[in-house]
N, C-alpha and C positions, 0 to 999 in steps of 0.2 A: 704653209703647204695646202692646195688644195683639197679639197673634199669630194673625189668622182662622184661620192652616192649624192652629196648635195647638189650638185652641179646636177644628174639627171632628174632631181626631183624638182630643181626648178625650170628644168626644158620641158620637163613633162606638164606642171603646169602652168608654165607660158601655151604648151601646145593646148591646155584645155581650154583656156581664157580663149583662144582663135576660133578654137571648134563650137566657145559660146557665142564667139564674135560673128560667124560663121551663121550660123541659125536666126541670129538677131539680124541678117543682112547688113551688117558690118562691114566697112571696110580698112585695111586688106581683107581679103576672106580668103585668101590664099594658104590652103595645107599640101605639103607633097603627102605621097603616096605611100612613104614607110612611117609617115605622120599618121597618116591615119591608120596603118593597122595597130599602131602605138596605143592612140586612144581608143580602136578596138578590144585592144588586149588589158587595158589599164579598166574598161568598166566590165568586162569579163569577168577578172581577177575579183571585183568588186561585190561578186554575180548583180549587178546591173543590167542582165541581158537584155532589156527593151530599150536603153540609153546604145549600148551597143552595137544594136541592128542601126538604130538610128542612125549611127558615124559609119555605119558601112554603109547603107544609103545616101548619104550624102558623100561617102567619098566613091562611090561607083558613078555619082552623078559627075562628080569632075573627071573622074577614069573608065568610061564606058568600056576599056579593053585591058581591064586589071582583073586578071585570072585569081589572083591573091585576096582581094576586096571580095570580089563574089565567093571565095572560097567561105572568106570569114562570113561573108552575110549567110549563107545556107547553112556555117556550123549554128549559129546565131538562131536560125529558121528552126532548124532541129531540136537545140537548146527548148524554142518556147513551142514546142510541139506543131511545129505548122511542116507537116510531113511532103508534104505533096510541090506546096509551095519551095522546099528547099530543094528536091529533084528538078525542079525547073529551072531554078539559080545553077545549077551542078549542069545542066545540059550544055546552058552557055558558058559556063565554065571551059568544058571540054572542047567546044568547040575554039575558044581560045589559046589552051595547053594544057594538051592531054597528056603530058609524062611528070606529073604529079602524085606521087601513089597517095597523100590525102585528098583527091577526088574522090577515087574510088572504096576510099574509109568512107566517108559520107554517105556517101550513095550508099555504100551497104546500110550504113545505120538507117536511115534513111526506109528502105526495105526490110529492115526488120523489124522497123517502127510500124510500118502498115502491115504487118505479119507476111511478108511476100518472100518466107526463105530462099527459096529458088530463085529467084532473080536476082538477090542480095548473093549467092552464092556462084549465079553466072556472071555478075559485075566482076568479082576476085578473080575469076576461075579465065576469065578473057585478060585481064592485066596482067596476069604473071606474067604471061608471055613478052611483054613488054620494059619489064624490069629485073634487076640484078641485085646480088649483093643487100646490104641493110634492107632497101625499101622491098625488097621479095620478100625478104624473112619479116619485114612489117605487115604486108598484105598476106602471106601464109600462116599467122600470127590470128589475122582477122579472118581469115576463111577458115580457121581452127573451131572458132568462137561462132560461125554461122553452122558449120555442121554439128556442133555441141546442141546449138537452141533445136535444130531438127532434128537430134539424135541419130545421126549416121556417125557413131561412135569408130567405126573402121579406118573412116575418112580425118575425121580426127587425128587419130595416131599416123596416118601417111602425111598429113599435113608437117606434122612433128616431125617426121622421119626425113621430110625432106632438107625443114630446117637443119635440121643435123648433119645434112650433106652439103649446104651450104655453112654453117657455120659450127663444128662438130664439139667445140665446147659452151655454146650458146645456154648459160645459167637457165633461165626461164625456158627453155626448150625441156631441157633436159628433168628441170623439175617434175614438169607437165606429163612429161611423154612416161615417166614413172609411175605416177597413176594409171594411165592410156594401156600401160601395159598390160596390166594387172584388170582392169577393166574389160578389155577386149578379149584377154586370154590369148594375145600374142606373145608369150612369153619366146616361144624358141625364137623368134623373131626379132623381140627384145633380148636376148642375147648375143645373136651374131653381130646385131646394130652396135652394142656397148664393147663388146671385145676389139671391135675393128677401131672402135675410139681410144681404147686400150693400148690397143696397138701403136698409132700417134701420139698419143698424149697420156701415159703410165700414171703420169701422179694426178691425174684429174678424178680428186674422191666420190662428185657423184657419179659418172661414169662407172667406178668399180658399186656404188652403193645399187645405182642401177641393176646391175649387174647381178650381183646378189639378190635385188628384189625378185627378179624375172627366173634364179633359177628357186626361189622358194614358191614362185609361185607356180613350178613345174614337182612341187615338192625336193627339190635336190636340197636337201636340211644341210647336207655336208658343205657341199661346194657353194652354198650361199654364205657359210658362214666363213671359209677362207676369203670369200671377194668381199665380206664386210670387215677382214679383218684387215685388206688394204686399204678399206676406206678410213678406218680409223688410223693407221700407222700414219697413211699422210696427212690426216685429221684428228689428231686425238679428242678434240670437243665436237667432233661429230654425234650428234647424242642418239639420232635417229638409227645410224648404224647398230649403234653399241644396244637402242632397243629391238633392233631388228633381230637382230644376233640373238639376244635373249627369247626373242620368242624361237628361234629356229632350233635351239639347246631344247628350250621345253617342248618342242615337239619330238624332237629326238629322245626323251627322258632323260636328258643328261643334266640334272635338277640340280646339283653341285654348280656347274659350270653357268649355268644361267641366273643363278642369283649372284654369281659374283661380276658376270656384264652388266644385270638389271640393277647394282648396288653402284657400279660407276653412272650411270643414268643419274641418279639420284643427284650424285656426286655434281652431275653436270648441269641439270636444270630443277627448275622449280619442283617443288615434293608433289608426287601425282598418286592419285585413288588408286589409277590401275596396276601404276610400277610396284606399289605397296603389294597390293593383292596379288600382283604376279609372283611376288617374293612370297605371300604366303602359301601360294600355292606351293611351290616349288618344296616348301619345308612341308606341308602338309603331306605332299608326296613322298619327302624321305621319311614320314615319320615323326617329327621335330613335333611335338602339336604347339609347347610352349613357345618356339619362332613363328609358326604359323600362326596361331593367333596374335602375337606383338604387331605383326606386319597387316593383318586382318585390322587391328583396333588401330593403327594408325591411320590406314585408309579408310576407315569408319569415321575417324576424327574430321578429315576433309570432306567427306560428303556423309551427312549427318543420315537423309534419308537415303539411305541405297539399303533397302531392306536384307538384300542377298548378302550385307556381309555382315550382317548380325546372322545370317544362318549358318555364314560359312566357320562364326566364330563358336555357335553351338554346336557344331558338328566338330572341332577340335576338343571340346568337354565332354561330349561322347565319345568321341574316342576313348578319350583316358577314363569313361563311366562315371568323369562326374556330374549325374544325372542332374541334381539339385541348380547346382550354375548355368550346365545348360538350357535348363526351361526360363531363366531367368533372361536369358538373351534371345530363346524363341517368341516370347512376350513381348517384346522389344519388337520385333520381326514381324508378330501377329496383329502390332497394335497398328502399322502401317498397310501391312494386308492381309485383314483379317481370314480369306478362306482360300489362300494360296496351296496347295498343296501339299508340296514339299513339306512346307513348314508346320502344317497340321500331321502329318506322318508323321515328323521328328517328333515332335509334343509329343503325341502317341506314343511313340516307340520309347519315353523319358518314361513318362506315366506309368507304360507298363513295368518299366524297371523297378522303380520304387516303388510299386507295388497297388498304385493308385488306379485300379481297374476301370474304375467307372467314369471319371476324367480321361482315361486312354481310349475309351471309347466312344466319347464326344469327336474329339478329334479325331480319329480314326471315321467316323461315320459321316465331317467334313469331308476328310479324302476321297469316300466315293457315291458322295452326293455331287462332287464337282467333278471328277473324272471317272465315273461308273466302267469306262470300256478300259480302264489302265487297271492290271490282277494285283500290281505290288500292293495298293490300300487294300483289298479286298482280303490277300492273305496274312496282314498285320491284323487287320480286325476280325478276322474267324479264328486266330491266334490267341488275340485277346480274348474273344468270347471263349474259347475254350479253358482258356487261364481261369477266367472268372463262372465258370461251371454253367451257364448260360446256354446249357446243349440245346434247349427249344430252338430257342433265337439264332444259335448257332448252322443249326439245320434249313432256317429259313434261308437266312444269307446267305448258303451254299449255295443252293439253289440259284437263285435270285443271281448270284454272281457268275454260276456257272452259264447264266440265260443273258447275262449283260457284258459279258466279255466273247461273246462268238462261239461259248461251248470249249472252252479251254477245259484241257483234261485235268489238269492240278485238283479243280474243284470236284470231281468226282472220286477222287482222295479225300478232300475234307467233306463231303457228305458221308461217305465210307466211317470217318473217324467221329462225328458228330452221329450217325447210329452205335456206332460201339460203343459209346459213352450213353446214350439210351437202353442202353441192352438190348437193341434190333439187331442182334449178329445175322440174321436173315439178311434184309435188308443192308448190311455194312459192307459185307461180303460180295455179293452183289454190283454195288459200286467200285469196291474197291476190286473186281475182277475185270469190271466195264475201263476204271482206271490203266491195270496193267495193259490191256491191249490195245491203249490210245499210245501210252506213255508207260513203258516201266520201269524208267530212272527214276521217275518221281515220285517210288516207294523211298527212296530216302528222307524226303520230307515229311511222308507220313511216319515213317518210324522217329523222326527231329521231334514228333508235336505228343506222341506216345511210344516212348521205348517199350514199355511193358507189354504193347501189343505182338510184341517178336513171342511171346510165351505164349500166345493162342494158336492150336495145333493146326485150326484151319488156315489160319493164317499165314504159317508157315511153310502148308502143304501148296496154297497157294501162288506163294512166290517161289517154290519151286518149279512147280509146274510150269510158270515162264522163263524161269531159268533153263532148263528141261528141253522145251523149245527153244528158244533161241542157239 
């Protein structure tokens, strides 16, 4: 029995031996014309592209009226960057058969090789008119991809949109214009479009996944998560649905029901940083701290440096106060960035639990050395200084804080409580009256940092007297 692949490999090279014979002025030197786009495509393939141009060159010289041969010489032209020179091959091109929609590929690329979007964009934008069916959605495809490089992102998604009315379960349309949606902030738009596909074509899972995207991204958390819930019924290894889903549950709080879509993700592709982390969130949220951190140190395992979940994993040992463990993972977290914030507050805030003042206020005095205009470091370390009797120092950074946050009222409380702790009731009293009439909710937190001061008569005459008024 014969062998077809043997058989074309040795027509292919009998045809090459011709096309050597050919060059060498050999005779025969006789190639037809689908000969030669043969051994154009054969040193293509090879990327040969300067032996390539060569057989399109010689086979235009036996075919001066081969629309095909000059196509291939200009892809050829293109290939080895001679921009100019393949627009000119494509001119004559045209002028021999213009209803080829890879002319008009060409010439785009072509244009937007010499940066000429606009022209590349009126070459597609004139041929559509001329074609149908596949080779439209070919060149609407490429007129996608020229408004993307000039960012006329609108025209983008119309490009898509059109495809879709031409061809309304077109895979790579539909992928694209999914993004586009979300992008542009066309979502009601991308709805009526994907419902109307719905409409024709019910089981087609990106359509409904579409679907879903565009009303989460109108925030409808509910109604995205029934349209992802047909994408998976006719798909069950749709994996992106069943993550989509899960994030739509966690917006909704519905923390239950989203670790149990985010657990079939798992179920369905490769173990990922963020599906872990999203499950620890989720138990973090209910409370779980022991799931929250499993799911935390899993996705830790896969990316070794992501410092945020060595934080995320000492903020579940905070929780349950176990101070000791969690500084050991803030360490961890601190050794990758050392004067992040966050993570200097937490140390801080361990510090001071366990009773290590003078370490809590290292870190604490990171916090607002690096964000001075943010109050949350500023009232952890007047906290602390106050814990650690530190009333001088204490007073200063009142100060200091109250003039580096824009004059926030809080701190005219904590200089109020850092004179009472001086014995300046003159001066306490004072502030802490300048206090009540900025803000005077925020005698709760002074009475949080000294209860005992509810037993000072002025003080209580005080906070009457605003009670009184209001």
């Amino acid at each position: 029995m014969n062998n077809p692949f043997q058989h074309d490999k040795e027509e292919l090279k009998e045809l090459l031996q011709q096309f050597e014979n050919l060059k060498a002025g050999k005779r025969p030197s006789f190639i037809e014309e689908e000969s030669f786009e043969r051994i154009i495509e054969y040193f293509d393939e090879k990327e040969q592209t300067q032996q390539a141009l060569e057989a399109a060159e010689y086979g235009i010289e036996q075919y001066p009226y081969s629309a095909a041969l000059l196509l291939k010489k200009a892809d050829m032209l293109l290939a080895l960057r001679f921009y100019k020179e393949a627009l000119e091959v494509l001119e004559q091109a045209e002028i021999l058969h213009s209803s080829d929609s890879t002319l008009y590929i060409l010439k785009t690329e072509a244009y937007l090789a010499l940066d000429q979007q606009q022209k590349a964009a009126s070459v597609l934008e004139a041929a559509l008119e001329n074609f149908d069916g596949e080779e439209k959605i070919d060149l609407l495809f490429e007129l996608a991809d020229v408004y993307d490089d000039y960012e006329d992102f609108d025209k983008v998604f119309d490009c898509l949109k059109m495809i879709l009315s031409i061809d309304p379960v077109n895979e790579e349309a539909l992928y694209k214009i999914c993004f586009w949606t979300d992008f542009t902030g066309r979502n009601e738009e991308g709805i009526k479009l994907h419902q109307k596909i719905i409409e024709d074509y019910p089981f087609n899972e990106l359509a409904w996944f579409n679907l879903g995207a565009a009303y989460q991204g109108l925030k409808l958390y509910e109604k995205g998560i029934d349209a992802y819930q047909y994408a998976v019924a006719i798909d069950e290894k749709f994996d992106y649905a069943w993550r989509n889903m899960g994030d739509a549950y966690m917006r909704l709080r519905k923390y239950k029901d989203a670790i149990e879509v985010l657990e079939k993700v798992l179920e369905l592709s490769r173990p990922e940083e963020v599906i872990y982390e999203a499950i620890g969130h989720c138990y973090d949220k209910l409370g779980n701290y022991a799931q929250a951190r499993f799911n935390y140190k899993k996705a830790s395992h896969l990316n070794k440096d992501d410092s945020q979940l060595q934080y995320k994993i000492a903020r579940t040992y905070m929780n349950e106060a176990n101070w000791e463990t969690a500084i050991k993972s803030l360490e961890t977290a601190l050794q990758m960035h050392t004067l992040q914030p966050e993570y200097n507050l937490a140390m801080g805030q361990c510090y001071m639990e366990i009773g290590r003042l003078e370490d809590a206020i290292t870190y604490l005095g990171n916090v607002v050395r690096v964000r001075p205009k943010k109050t949350s470091g500023w009232i952890e370390l007047l906290n602390c200084l106050y814990k650690a009797e530190l009333f001088e120092d204490m007073l200063e950074y009142a100060f200091f804080a109250h003039e580096q946050t824009d004059a926030k009222p809080v701190f005219l409380f904590y200089k109020s409580l850092a004179f009472f702790a001086l014995s300046k009731s003159k001066d306490a009293l004072i502030q802490l009256e300048l206090g009540m009439s900025h803000n005077p909710k925020l005698i709760k937190k002074f009475i949080a940092v000294n209860p005992s001061l509810l037993q000072n008569q002025q003080v209580v005459e005080l906070i009457a007297k605003f009670k009184k008024n209001k």
